[in-house]
VOPAGU-2260 file (C-alpha; in pm, 1 decimal, decimal comma):
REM VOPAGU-2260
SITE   aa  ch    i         X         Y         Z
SITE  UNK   A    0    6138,2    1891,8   14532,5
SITE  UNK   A    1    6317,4    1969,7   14849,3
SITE  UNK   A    2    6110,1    2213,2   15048,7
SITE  UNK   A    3    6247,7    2157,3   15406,3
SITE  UNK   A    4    6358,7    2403,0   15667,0
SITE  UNK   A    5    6734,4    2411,8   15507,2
SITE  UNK   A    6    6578,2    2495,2   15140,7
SITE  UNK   A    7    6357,2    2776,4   15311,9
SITE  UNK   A    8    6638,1    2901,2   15556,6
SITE  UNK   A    9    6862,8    2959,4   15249,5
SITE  UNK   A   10    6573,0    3180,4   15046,6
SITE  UNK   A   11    6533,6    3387,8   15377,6
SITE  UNK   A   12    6230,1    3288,4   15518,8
SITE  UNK   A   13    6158,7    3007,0   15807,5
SITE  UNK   A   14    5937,9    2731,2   15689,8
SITE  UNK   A   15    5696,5    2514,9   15830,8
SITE  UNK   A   16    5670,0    2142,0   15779,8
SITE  UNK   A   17    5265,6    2196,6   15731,9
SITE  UNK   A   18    5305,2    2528,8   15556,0
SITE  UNK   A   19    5172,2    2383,6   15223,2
SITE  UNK   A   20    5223,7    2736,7   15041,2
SITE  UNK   A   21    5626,7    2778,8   15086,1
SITE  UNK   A   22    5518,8    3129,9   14792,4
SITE  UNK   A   23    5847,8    3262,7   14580,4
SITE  UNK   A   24    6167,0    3274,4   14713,8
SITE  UNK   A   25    6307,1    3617,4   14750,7
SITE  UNK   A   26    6617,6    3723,5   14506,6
SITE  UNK   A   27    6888,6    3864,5   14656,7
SITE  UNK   A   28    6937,9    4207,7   14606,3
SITE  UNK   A   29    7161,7    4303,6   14258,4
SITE  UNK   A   30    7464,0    4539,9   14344,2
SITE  UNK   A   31    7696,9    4531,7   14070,3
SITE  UNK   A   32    8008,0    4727,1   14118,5
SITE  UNK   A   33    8034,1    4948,3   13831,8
SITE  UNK   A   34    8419,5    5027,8   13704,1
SITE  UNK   A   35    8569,4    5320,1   13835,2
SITE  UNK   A   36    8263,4    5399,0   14091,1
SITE  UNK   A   37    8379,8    5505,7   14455,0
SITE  UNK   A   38    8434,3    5228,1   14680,8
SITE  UNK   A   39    8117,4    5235,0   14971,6
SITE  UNK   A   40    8408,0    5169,4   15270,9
SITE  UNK   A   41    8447,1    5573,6   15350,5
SITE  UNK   A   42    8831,8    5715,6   15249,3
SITE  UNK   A   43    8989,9    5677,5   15589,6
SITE  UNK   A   44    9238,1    5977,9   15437,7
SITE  UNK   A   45    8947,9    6225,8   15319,0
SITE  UNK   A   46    8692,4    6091,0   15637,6
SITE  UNK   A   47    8458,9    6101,2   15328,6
SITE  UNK   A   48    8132,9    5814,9   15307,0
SITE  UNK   A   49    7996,0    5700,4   15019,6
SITE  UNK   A   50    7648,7    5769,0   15097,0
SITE  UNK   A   51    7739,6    6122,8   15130,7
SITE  UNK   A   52    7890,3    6152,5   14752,2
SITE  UNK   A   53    7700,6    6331,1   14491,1
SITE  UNK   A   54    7557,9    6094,6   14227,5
SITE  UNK   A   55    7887,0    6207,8   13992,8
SITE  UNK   A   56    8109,2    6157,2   14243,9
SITE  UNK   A   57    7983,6    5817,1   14384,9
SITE  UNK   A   58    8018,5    5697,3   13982,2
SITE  UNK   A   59    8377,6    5848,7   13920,2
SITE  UNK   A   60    8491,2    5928,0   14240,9
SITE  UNK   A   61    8504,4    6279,2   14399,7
SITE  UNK   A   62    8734,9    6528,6   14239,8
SITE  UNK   A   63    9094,5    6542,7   14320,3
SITE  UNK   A   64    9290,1    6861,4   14415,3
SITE  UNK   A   65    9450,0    7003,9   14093,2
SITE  UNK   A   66    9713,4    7173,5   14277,5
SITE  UNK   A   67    9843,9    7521,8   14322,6
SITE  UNK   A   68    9862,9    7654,3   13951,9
SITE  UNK   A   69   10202,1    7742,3   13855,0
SITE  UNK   A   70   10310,8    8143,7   13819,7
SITE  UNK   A   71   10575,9    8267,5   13632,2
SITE  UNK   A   72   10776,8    8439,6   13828,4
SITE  UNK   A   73   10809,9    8833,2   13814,7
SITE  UNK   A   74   11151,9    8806,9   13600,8
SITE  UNK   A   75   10985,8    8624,0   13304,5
SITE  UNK   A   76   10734,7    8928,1   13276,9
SITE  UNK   A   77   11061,3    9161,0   13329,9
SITE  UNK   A   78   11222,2    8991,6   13041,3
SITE  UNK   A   79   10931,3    8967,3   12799,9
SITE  UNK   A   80   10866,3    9308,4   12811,5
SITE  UNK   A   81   11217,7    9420,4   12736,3
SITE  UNK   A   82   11229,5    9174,9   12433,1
SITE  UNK   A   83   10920,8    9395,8   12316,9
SITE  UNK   A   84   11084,1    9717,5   12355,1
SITE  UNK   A   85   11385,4    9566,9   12182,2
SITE  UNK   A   86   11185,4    9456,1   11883,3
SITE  UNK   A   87   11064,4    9813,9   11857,7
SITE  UNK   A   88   11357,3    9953,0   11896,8
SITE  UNK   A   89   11521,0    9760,9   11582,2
SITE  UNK   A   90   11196,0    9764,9   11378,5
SITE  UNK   A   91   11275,3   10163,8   11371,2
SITE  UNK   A   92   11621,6   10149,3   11331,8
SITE  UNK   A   93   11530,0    9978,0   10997,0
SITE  UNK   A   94   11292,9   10238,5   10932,2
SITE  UNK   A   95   11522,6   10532,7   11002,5
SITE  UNK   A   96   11771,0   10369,8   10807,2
SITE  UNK   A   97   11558,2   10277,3   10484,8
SITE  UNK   A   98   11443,6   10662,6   10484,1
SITE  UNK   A   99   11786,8   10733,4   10511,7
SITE  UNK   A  100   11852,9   10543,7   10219,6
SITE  UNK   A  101   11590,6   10680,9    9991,4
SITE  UNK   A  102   11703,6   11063,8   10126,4
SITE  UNK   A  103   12063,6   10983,8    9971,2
SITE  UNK   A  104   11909,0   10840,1    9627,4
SITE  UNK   A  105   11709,7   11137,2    9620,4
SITE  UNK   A  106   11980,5   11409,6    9672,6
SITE  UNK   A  107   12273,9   11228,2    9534,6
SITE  UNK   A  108   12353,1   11348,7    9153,0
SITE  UNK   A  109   12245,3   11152,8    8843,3
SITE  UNK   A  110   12470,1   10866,5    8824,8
SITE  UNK   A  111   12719,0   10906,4    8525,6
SITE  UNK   A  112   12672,0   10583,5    8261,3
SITE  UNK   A  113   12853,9   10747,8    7972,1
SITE  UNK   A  114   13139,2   10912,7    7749,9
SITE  UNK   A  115   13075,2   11130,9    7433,1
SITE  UNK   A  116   13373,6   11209,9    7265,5
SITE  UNK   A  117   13381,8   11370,2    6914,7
SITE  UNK   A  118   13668,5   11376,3    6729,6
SITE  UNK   A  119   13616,5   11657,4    6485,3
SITE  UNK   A  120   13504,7   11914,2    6721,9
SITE  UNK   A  121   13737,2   11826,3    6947,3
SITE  UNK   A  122   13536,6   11780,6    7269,4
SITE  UNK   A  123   13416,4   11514,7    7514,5
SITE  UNK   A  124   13111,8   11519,1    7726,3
SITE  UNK   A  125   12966,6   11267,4    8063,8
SITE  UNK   A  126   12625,4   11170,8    8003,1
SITE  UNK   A  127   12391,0   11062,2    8324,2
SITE  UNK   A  128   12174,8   10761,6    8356,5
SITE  UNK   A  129   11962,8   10719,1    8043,9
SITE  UNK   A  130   12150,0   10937,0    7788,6
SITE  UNK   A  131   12333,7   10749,0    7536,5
SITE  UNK   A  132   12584,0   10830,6    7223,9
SITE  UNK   A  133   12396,3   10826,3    6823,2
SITE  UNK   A  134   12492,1   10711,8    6498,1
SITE  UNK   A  135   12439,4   11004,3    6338,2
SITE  UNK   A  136   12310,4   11372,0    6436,1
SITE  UNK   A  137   11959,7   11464,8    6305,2
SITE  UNK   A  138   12076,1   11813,7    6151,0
SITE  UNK   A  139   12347,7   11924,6    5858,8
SITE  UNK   A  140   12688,8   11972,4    5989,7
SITE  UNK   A  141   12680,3   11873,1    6348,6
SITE  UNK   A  142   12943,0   11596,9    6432,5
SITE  UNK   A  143   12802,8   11411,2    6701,3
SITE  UNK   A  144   12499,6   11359,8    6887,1
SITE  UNK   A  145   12377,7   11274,1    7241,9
SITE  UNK   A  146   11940,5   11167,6    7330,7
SITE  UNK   A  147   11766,3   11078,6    7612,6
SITE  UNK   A  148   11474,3   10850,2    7427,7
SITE  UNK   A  149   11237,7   11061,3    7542,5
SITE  UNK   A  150   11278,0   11339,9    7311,9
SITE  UNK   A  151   11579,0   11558,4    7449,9
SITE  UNK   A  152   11922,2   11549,8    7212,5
SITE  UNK   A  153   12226,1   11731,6    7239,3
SITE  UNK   A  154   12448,8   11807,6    6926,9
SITE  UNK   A  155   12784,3   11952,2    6893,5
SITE  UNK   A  156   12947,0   12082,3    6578,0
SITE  UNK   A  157   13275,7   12258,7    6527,3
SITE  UNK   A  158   13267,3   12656,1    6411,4
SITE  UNK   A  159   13532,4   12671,3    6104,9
SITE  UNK   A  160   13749,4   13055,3    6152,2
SITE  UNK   A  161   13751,9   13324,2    6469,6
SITE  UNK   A  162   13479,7   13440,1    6637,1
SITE  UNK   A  163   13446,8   13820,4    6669,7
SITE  UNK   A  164   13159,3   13833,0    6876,5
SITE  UNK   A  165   13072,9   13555,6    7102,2
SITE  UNK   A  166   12711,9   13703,4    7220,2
SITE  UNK   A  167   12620,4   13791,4    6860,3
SITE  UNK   A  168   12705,1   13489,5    6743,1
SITE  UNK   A  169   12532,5   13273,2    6953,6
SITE  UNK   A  170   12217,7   13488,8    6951,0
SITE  UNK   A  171   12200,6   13423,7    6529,0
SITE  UNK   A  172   12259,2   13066,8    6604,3
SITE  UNK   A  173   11959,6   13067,6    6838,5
SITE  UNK   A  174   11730,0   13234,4    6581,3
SITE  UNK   A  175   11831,5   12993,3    6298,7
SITE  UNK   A  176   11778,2   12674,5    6512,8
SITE  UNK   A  177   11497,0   12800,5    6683,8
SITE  UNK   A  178   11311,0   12854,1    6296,7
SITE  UNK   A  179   11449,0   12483,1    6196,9
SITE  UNK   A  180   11369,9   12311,8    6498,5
SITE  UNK   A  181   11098,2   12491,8    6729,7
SITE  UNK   A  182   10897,3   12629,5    6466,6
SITE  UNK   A  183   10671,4   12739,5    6789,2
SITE  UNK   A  184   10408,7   12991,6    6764,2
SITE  UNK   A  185   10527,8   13175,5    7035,4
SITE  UNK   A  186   10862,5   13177,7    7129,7
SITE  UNK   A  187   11077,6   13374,6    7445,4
SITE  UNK   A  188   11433,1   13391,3    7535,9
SITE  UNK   A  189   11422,9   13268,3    7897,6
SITE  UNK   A  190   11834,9   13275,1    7963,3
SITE  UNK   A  191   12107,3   13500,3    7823,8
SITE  UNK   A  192   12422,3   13542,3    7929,7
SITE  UNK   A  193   12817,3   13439,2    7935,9
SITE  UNK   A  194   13006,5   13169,1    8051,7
SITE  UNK   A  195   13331,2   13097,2    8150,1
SITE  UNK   A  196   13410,3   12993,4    7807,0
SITE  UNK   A  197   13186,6   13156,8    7583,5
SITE  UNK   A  198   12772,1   13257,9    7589,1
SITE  UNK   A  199   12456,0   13074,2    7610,1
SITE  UNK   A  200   12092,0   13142,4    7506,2
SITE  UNK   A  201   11802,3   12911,2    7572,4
SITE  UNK   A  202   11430,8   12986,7    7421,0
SITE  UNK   A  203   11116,3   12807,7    7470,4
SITE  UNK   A  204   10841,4   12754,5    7230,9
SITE  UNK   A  205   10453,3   12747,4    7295,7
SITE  UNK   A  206   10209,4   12627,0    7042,3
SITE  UNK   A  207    9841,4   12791,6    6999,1
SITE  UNK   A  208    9738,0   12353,3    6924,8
SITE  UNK   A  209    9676,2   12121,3    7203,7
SITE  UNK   A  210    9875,9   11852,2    7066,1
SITE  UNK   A  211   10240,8   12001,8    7088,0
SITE  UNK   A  212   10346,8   12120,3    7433,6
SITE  UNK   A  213   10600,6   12362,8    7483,3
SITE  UNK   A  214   10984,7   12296,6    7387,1
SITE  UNK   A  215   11332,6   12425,5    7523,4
SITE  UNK   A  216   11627,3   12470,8    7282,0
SITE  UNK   A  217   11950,2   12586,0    7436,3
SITE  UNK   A  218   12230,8   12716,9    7214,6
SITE  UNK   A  219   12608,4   12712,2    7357,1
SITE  UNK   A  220   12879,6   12881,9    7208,6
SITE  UNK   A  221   13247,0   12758,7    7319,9
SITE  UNK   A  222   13521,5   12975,1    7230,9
SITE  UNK   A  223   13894,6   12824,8    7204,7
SITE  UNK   A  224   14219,7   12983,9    7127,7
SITE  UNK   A  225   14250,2   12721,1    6820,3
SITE  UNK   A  226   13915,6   12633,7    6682,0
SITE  UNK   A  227   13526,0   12711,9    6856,5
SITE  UNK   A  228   13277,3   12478,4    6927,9
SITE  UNK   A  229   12871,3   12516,0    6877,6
SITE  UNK   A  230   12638,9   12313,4    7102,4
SITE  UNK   A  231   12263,9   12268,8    7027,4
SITE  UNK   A  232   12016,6   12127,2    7307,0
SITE  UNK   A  233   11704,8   12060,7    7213,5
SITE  UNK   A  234   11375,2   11903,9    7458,4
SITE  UNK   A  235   11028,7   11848,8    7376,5
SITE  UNK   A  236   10828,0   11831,9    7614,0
SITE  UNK   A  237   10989,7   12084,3    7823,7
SITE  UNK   A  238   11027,0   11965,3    8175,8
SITE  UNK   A  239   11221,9   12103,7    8463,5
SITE  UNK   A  240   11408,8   11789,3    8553,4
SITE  UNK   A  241   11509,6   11679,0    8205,5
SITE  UNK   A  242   11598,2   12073,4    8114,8
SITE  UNK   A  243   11811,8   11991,5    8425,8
SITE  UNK   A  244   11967,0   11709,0    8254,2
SITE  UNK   A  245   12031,5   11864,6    7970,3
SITE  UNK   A  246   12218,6   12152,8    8088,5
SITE  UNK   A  247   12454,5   11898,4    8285,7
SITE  UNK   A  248   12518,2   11749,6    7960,4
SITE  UNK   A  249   12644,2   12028,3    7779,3
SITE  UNK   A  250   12765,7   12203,3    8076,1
SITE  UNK   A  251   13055,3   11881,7    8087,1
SITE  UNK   A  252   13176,0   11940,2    7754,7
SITE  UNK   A  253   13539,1   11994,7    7779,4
């Protein structure tokens, strides 16, 4: 084994041609470069040296500058805020104009769906949304007939000879019906009076039971230079908006 001055000189240590225990050669010190660690020659462009690194820094390098972050200018903060206002604007533009909407359905008249025309007492009659023509009318004599489905009808008949007296008339006509169709336990003439062609009278009926509520029968009496016509409205329940209804109906008989 070659343990000459050249074999010591290249473990680092001078031997001695007597020197009969040469001991272990010293390893040379392990540096591995690990990848991406900071380089130990100092950045000439930061002045920075690697000794003076953090621990993180000398392993990954030290941090780099992110920049100036970038601002939107003042006219992109002008401009958002008027497309919010805009969007408000419009969103109650739509509101205004759907309660707009609504306020016309509302107060606009019932829309006409309709056409009653009866032959033998020679008169017609418009009927609004709902109201529809029958086969035939529920009651002796009358010629045609108009309902609602819900309980309200409307029945015209012609009146054979003259008419002496229109408000007497229509008052007897009021007490028959009322007997054949109210049969209430109380009843009350709430409306009396003339028309342009003729007289009217409307009752209402209560009942003492809690089953039947009250009813509205309105007689019309239609005078004509040839023949008269009787009209017959009758509404169970009684409500105001229906009782509207059914006034419009007979009021259109021409």
């Amino acid at each position: 084994m070659d343990s000459g001055p050249d074999h010591d000189a290249r473990w680092g240590r001078q031997g001695h041609p007597l020197d009969l225990d040469q001991g272990e050669p010293e390893e040379p010190a392990w540096g591995p470069r690990i990848r991406g660690a900071a380089p130990r020659e100092p950045d000439r462009g930061r002045g920075e040296a690697w000794e003076d690194l953090p621990p993180s820094a000398r392993l990954h390098g030290s941090p780099a500058d992110p920049g100036l972050r970038r601002r939107s200018p003042a006219g992109g903060r002008m401009w958002r805020r008027v497309a919010v206002v805009l969007a408000a604007l419009i969103a109650g533009a739509g509101l205004v104009t759907g309660a707009a909407v609504a306020a016309l359905r509302l107060t606009a008249p019932p829309e006409r769906t309709g056409l009653m025309r009866d032959a033998l007492a020679g008169v017609t009659a418009t009927l609004p949304q709902g109201w529809s023509t029958g086969a035939v009318a529920p009651v002796t004599g009358f010629t045609s007939v108009v309902r609602d489905g819900q309980g309200a009808l409307v029945m015209a008949r012609p009146v054979p000879g003259p008419v002496g007296d229109v408000g007497k008339a229509t008052a007897e006509a009021a007490e028959l019906y009322s007997r054949l169709l109210l049969k209430g336990d109380r009843v009350s003439v709430v409306d009396d009076r003339r028309t342009a062609d003729g007289h009217t009278r409307a009752l209402r009926a209560e009942y003492k039971d809690v089953v039947n509520r009250p009813a509205f029968l309105r007689v019309m009496l239609v005078t004509r230079t040839d023949r008269s016509v009787l009209l017959v409205g009758l509404l169970q329940p009684e409500d105001d908006s229906r009782r509207q209804a059914l006034d419009e109906v007979m009021t259109s008989v021409r």
